[in-house]
N, C-alpha and C positions, 0 to 999 in steps of 0.2 A: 322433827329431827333436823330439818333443811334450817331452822331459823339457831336451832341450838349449836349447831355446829358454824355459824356465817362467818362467825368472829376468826377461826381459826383458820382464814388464808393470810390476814393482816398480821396476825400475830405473831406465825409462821414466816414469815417473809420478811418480817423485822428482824425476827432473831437469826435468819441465817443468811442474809445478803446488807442489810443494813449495818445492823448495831450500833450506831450513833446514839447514845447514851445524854446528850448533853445538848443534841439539837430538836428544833422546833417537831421532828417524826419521832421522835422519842416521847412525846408529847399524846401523839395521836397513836403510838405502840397503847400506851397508857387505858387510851379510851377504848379501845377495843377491845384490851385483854380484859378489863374488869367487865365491860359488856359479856363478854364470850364465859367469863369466871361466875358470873351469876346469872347466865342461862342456863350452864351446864348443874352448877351446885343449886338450882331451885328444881332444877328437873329431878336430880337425886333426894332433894329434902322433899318435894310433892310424892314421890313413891313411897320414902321409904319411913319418912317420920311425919308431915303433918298435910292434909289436905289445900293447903293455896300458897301462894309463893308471895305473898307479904313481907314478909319479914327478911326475905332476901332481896324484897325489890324497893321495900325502904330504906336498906343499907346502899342499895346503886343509888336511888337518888341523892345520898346525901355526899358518897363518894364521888359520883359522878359531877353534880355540880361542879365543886372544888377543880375537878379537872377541867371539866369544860371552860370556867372561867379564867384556869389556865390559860388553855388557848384563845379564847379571845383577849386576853391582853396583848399577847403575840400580835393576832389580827385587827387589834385595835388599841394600841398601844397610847391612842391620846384620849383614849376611852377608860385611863387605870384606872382615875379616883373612882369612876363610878362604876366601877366592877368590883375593886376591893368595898366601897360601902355594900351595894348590894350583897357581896359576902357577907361582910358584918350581917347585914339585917336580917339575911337567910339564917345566920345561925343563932341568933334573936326569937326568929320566930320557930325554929324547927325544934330547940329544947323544950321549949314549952308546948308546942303542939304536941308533942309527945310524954309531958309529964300529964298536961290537963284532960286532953281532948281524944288519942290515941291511942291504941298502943301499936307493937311494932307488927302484929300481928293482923292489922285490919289495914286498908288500902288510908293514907296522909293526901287528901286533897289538899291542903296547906302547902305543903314541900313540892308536892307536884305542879300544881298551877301555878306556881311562886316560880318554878326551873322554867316550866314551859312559856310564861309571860318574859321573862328575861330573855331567856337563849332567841325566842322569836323575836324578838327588837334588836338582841348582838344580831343577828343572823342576817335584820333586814339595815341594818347599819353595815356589814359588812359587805353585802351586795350593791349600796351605793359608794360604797369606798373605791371599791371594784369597777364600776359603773364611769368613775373620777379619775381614776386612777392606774385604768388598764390601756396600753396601748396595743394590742393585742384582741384577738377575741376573745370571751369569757370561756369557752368549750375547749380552749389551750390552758387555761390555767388552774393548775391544783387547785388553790386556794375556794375558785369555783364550785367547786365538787364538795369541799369542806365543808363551806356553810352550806350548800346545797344538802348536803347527808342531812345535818342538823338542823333546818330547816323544816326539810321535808316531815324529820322522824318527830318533830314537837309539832308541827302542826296536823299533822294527821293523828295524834295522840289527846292533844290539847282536849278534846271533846271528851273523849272517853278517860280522861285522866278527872277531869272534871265531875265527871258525874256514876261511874262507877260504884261510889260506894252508895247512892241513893238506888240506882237500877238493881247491886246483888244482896243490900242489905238493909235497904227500907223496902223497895218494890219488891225482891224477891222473883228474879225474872228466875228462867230456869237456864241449866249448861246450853241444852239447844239454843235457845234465844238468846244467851249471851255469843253463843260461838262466830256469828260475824264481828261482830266488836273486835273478839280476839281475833281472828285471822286479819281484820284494818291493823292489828298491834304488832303482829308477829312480822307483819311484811313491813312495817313501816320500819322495825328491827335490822328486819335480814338488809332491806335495801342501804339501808346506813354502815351497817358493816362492810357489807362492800364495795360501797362510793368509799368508805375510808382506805379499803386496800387497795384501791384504785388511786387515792389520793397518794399515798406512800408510796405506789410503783411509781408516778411522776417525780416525787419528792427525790428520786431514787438515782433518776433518771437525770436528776439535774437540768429540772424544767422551768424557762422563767416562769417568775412570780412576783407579782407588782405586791403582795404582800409578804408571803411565807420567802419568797427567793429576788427580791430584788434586782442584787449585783447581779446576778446572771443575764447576759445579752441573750434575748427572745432571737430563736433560729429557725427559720420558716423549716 
């Protein structure tokens, strides 16, 4: 319940202090809500119509990419051409992984380690951008926490995104045995959701930012 509901302080605090529609936090409103949008609707499609939440967590990955790549153009802006290619290629290979190899119904190792090898390399290009480019320390700036969420939530996943479908449907482990796997997934969730609503109270806050907030003069 704790990880189903994580989304909805970002969400919430976008839509009733923020509302900046057209800036970079409207952006990271984005990723949150569909995070929080298909925790909650796989929680009600697991009860109520089908036994595993695939088919709603092939639809985040494929949403989610698109968004996240979003934001990293923002955060790495001289990084487009190769963010718009690897879009292109993501969606090169993710029709077909789903016509041939797939369906929407079983866990896309494909779409997954494809999100998770990207966002981890934007993540750690964005940390030496950061690293170049902060006059400040990194624990003052939003931006920090941003790729830090992102970071954190594809590398702690990376493993278990990887090989999940050989452990619940070649090997056959059982719920017990898979259930730390899931509780490494659930936390590495919740903690991203709310480094993000942490990240938007900064954003909010009108905190510098050597990427996301520039012109703004950094105020001890």
């Amino acid at each position: 319940m704790f990880n189903r509901f994580s989304g909805l302080p970002a969400v919430l605090y976008f839509l009733f202090f923020i509302k900046e529609w057209k800036s970079s936090k409207a952006i990271i409103f984005y990723i949150v809500f569909i995070s929080f949008g298909f925790d909650f609707g796989n929680y009600i499609f697991i009860k109520y119509f089908y036994p595993n939440s695939y088919l709603g967590g092939n639809w985040w990955v494929i949403l989610n990419y698109f968004l996240m790549s979003w934001c990293f153009m923002k955060i790495l802006p001289e990084k487009i051409k190769l963010i718009k290619f690897l879009i292109a290629l993501f969606v090169v290979l993710t029709v077909p992984s789903f016509i041939f190899f797939y369906s929407f119904y079983e866990h896309n190792v494909i779409t997954t380690t494809f999100s998770g090898v990207a966002f981890i390399t934007f993540s750690v290009l964005g940390y030496l951008k950061l690293l170049n480019n902060s006059t400040v320390p990194l624990s003052k700036t939003p931006s920090f926490y941003l790729i830090t969420a992102f970071f954190g939530y594809y590398s702690f996943t990376f493993l278990k995104n990887l090989f999940v479908k050989y452990l619940v449907f070649d090997l056959g482990i059982t719920a017990e045995q898979y259930a730390p796997i899931s509780a490494i997934n659930l936390l590495a969730n919740t903690s991203k959701n709310y480094l993000l609503f942490y990240v938007l109270v900064l954003l909010h806050m009108d905190r510098y930012d050597p990427l996301l907030n520039p012109s703004k003069d950094f105020e001890q």
